[in-house]
N, C-alpha and C positions, 0 to 999 in steps of 0.2 A: 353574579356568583359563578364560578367556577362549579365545572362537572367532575363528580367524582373520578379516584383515579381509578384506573383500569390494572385489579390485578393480572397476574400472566397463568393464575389456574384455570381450571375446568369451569366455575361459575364466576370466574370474574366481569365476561363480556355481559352475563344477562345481570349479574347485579346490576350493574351499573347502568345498564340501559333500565331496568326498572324504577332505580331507587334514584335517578336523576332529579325530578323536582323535590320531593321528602329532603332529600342532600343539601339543598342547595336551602332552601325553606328553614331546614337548622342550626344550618354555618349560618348564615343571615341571622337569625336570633341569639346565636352564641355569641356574635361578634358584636351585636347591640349592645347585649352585657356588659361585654367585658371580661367574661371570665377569659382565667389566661390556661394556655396550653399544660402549664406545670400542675394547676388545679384537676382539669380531666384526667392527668395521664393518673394523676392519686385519689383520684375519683372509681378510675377503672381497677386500679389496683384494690381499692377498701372492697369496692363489690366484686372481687376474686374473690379474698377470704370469705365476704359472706357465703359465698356458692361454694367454696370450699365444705364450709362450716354447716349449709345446710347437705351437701351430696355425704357428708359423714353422719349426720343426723337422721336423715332418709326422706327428707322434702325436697326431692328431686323436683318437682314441679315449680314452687314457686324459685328454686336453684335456677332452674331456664330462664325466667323472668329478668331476676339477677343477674344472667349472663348475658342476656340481653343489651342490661342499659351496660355492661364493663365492657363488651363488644363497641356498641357507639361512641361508649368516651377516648376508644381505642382509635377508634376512625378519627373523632373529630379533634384529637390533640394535635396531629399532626398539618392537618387541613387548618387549621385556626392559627397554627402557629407561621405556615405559610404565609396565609393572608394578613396576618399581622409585620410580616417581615421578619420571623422572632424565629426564622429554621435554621437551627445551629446544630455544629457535629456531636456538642455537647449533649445536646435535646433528644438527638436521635439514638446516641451512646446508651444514653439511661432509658429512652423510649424501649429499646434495644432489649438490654438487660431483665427490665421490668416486664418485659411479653415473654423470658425464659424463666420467671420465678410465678407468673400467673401460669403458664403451663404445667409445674414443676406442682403447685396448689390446686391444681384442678386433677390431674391423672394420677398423684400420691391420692388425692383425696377421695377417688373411685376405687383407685385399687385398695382403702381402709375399708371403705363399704365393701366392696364386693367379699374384701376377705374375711371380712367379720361374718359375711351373711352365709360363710361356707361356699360362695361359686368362684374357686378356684381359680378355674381357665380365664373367665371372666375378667379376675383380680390380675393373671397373671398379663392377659390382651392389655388391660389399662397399662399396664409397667413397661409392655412392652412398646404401645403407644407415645410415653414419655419418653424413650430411647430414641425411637423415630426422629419425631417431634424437633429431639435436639441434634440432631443427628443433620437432620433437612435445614437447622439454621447455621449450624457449626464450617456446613459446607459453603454456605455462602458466604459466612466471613471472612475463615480462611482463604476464599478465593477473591475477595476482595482486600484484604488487605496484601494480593500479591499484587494486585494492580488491577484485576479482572471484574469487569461486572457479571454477576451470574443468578439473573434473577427467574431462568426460566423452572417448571418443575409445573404435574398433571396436578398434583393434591398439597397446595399450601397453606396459610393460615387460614385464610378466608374457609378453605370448601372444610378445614378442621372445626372450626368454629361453628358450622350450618350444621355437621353431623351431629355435632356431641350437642347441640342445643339440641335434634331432634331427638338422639338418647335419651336428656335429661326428660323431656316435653310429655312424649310419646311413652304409654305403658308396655313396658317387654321387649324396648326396642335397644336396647342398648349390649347387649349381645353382638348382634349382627352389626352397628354401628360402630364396635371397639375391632371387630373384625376385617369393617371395611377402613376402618382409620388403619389400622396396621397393615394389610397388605396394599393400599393405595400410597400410605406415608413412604412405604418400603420402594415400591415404584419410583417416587418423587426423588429419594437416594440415591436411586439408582442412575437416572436421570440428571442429577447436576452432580453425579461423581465422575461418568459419562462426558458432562459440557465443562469440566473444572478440567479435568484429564486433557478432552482435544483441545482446549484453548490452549494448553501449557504445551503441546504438541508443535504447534502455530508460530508462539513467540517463546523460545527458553534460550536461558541465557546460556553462549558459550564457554570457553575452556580459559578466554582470557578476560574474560568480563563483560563483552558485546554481547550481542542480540544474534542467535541464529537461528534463522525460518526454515522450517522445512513446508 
């Protein structure tokens, strides 16, 4: 079994060196099954709603839980789908999509609780969160559909993922967790708007159609 892949944020290098056998241990049980990649990624997506449904209800904890197994089914659709041969642009397209509508469900669904509960600021960091969030994937499509890879960036899905489960997890912590998801997300912006810009710098097209480098 293959070793997990290595995201390019701030905890990708120790996830990965941690969760190495656990990884490999469930791709190997997933792929005994059989189940197929389309099943997790609608696996991952049902237990969004739920953790939606409860971060609106106020069971923040067992929400974590939740966001747990929609985090694994998020890893291992992609991993499964590899190893089965089955990694198509179509698969990644909707894989795609589907992680901007589980965000879209989980930061509306903070900022309903928080604004319900009267904490404002709180509601207003979630919103502002989800702005990020789409802001840090937006940039990287548009710079690859101009031909560009641009996968670097200090706070990506992963370290988004580790904080706001500690949010949900951890009593009183979600304050400072939407605080540092927003000025870290902001960074990360800043970051591949930064490496999207010097690339276009590098290779843009000239005045009759070619290529000119500067």
């Amino acid at each position: 079994m293959p070793a997990p892949r290595k995201s390019e944020g701030a905890a990708g290098g120790a996830m990965q060196r941690a969760f190495a056998w656990p990884y490999r241990a469930i791709l190997a049980v997933l792929l005994w099954t059989g189940v197929r990649p389309w099943q997790l990624t609608l696996l991952s997506l049902g237990f969004t709603v739920a953790v939606a449904w409860l971060v609106v209800t106020g069971r923040w904890f067992v929400a974590a839980l939740l966001l747990l197994g929609a985090g694994l089914c998020d890893v291992f659709d992609g991993s499964v789908a590899r190893q089965r041969g089955e990694a198509k642009r179509l698969g990644a397209f909707m894989d795609s999509v589907l992680d901007r509508i589980s965000d879209w469900l989980l930061f509306s669904s903070l900022y309903w609780a928080l604004a319900a509960d009267g904490r404002r600021f709180a509601a207003a960091l979630a919103l502002a969160t989800l702005v990020v969030s789409l802001l840090v994937s937006h940039i990287r499509a548009e710079a690859e559909a101009a031909g560009r890879a641009l996968s670097e960036g200090f706070f990506q899905r992963l370290e988004r993922f580790l904080l706001l489960l500690a949010g949900l997890a951890v009593p009183h912590a979600m304050l400072p967790v939407l605080i540092a998801l927003v000025v870290l997300g902001a960074v990360t912006v800043v970051q591949r708007g930064w490496g999207a810009l010097s690339q276009a710098r590098v290779v843009a097209p000239d005045d009759r159609g070619g290529v000119a480098r500067s």
